[in-house]
N, C-alpha and C positions, 0 to 999 in steps of 0.2 A: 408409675405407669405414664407413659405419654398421653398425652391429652390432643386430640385430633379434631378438625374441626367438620362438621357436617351437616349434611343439608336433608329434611325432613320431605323436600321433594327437587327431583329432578330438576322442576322446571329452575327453580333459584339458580341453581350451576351453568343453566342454558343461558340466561337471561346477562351473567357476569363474563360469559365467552362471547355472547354477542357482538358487541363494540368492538372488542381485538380481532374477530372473525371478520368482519367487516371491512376493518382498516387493511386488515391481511388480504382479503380479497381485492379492496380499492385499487390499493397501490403497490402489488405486486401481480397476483396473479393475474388480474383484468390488462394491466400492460405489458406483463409479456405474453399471453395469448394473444394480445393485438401484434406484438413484434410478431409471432411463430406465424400469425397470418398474411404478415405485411413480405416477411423474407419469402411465402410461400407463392406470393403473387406480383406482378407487377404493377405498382402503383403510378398512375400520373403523376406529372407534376404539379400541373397544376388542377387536380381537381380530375372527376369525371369516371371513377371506380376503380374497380383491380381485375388484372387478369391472371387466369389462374397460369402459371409454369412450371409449378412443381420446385425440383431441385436447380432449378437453371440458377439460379441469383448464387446458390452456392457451387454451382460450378463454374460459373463464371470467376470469382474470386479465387476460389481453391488454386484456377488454373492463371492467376496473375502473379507474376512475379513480384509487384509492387506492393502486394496484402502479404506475400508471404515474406519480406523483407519486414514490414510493418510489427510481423510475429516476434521475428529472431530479434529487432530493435527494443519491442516490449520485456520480450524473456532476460537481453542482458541488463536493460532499466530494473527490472523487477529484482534479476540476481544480483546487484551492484549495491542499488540503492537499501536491500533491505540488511545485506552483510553489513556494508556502513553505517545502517541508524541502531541494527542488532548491536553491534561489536562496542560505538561506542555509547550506547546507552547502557551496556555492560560494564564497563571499566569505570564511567561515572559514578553508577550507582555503588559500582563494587568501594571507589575509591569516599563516596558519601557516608556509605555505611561502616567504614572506620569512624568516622568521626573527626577528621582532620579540621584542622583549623580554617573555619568560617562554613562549612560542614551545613549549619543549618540555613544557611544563605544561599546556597547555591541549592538547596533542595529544594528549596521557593522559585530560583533564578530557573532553576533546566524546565521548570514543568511549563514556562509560559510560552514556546514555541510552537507545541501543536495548538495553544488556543487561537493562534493566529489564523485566518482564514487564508487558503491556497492563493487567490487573486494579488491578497493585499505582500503576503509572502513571496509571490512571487514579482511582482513591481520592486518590490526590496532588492532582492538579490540582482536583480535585473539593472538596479545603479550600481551596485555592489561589484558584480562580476565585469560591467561597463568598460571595454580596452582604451576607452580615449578618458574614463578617470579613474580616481582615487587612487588605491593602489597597483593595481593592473596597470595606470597609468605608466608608474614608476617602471615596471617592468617591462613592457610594451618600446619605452625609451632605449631599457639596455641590452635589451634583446626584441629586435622588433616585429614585430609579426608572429611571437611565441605564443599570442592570445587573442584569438578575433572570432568568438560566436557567432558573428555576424555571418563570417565567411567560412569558418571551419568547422565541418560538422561532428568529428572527435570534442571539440572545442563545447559545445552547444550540447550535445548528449551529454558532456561532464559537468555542465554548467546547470543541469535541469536535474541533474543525479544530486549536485550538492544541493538543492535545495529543497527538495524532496526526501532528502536523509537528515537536513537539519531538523528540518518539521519534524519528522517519529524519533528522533533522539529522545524528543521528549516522550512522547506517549510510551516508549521504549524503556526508559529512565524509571517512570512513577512503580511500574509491574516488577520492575528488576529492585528497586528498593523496597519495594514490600515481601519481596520473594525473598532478598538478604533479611531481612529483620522479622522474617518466620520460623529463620531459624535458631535452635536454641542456642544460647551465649553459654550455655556448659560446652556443646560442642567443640565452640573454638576455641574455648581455654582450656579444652582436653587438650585438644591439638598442640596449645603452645607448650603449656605443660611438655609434653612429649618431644620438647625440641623441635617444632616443625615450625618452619617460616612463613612467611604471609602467604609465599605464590604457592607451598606446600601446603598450604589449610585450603587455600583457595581450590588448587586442584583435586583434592581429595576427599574434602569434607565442603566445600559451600555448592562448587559447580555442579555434584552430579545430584543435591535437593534441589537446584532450580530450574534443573531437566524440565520439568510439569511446562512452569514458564518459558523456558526456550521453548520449547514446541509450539505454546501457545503462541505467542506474539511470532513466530515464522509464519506460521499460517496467518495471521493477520494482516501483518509485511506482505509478503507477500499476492495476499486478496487487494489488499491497497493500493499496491503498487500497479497494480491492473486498472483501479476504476478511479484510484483521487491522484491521478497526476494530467488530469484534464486543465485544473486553472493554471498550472506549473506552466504547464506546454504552450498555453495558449496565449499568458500573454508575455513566456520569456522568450519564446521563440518561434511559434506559429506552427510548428512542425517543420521546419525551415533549419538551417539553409541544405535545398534540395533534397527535401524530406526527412534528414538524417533525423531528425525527432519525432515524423508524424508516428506517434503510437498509436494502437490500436484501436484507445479510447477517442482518443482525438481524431482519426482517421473516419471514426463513425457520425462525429459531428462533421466533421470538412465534409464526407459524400453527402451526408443528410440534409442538410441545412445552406450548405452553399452550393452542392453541385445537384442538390433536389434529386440525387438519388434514394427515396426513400425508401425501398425494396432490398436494395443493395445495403444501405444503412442497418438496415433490419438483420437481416442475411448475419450481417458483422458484431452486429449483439449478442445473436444467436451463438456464432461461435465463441465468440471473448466468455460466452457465460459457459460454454462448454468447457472452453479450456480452463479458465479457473474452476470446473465441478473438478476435472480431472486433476489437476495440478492438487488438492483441496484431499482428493481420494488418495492420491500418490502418496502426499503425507501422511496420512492417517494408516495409507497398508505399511510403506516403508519405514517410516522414520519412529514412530508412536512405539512400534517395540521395543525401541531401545530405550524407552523415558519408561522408569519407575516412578510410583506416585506412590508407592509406600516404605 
């Protein structure tokens, strides 16, 4: 018989959800009730109260071409960067969980990428991707001007995509190797038994158990890709050159914080948190039916 645990009075139960009640109200719902207030009114700059306008702050946006440029820039970051940290944190782990030679090195080595913090991550690639060194250099010399983020904003979104898919490779990596090594090893020595080869085990028998996990980590990719590629952006490329990077996220600090539109800032939160509920729904009507979990 299972053995459950309980409480002789109510109040015990109350007293242990308190704390997490609390923090949950702290630092989520008290600040976005400030955002739903802030977007809902015009705030000073400097001080001095709000006034009320209604829908205006989101109409004003809806109806800029430049916030809804900002959308379509985020959505292909978001589609770009999460295929490329999905795909190859997939074939890592796929190719980890044989066991190849040095196998338990590189399961150490991939996990340390996302511990890096976004700032310090993105000052890296920022020498890294550099056209006047390392190797960019090289290439810059024999083909000149094939690579300048500075100046080319193609250049600069792919520059801010590679580093943003390096990071989740890892986090990508750890889920996709535990989801390989869940499944049972009679499986795939049925499989070989039966004559089937690697990419034939793989396609048949590993990929559609770790349906659960692609689902999952999409959706995570995804949500990520929306709210942590602010330190990326901000110190690889500012949202520059001529906006071609400013994302959404970063679009809400640039209006908020340096053009003290704080209403408008508001306004842009409100939506970003919309569109990721939607994007978040989408998946869960469309996609989730087609993952089996047993």
């Amino acid at each position: 018989m299972e053995k459950r645990t309980t409480f002789s009075k109510g109040t015990i139960g109350i007293l242990f959800a308190v704390p997490q009640l609390l923090l949950i109200f702290t630092f989520f719902y008290w600040p976005a009730g400030q955002a739903v207030w802030w977007s809902l009114t015009l705030q000073q700059p400097w001080g001095g109260g709000n006034t009320w306008v209604g829908l205006d702050n989101f109409r004003s946006l809806l109806s800029s071409p430049d916030y809804w440029n900002s959308i379509v820039r985020s959505m292909v970051f978001a589609a770009i960067s999460t295929g490329l940290a999905m795909t190859i944190g997939l074939v890592l782990a796929a190719l980890t969980d044989r066991q190849l030679t040095g196998s338990k090195f590189y399961r150490v080595v991939l996990v340390w990428p996302y511990g890096i913090a976004a700032p310090a991550l993105a000052l890296a690639f920022r020498f890294i991707l550099a056209p006047e060194a390392g190797f960019i250099s090289i290439v810059n010399h024999w083909w000149p001007g094939i690579w300048d983020p500075g100046l080319d904003g193609a250049d600069a979104m792919a520059s801010i995509i590679i580093a943003f898919s390096w990071k989740y490779v890892g986090y990508n990596f750890i889920f996709f190797l535990a989801a390989f090594q869940a499944i049972p090893r009679s499986l795939i020595e049925a499989g070989a038994m039966d004559g089937s080869g690697v990419l034939r085990r793989f396609k048949d028998i590993q990929f559609p158990l770790i349906t659960p996990t692609i689902f999952f980590l999409l959706v995570i990719n995804i949500t990520e890709s929306f709210q942590d590629s602010f330190g990326i952006v901000d110190i690889m490329t500012s949202g520059g050159p001529a906006n071609s990077t400013n994302l959404m996220v970063y679009k809400i600090y640039f209006d908020g914080f340096r053009g003290l539109d704080y209403s408008g800032a508001a306004a842009q939160s409100i939506i970003l948190m919309i569109l990721i509920v939607i994007l978040t729904i989408f998946q869960f009507r469309f996609i989730e039916r087609r993952i089996h979990y047993n």
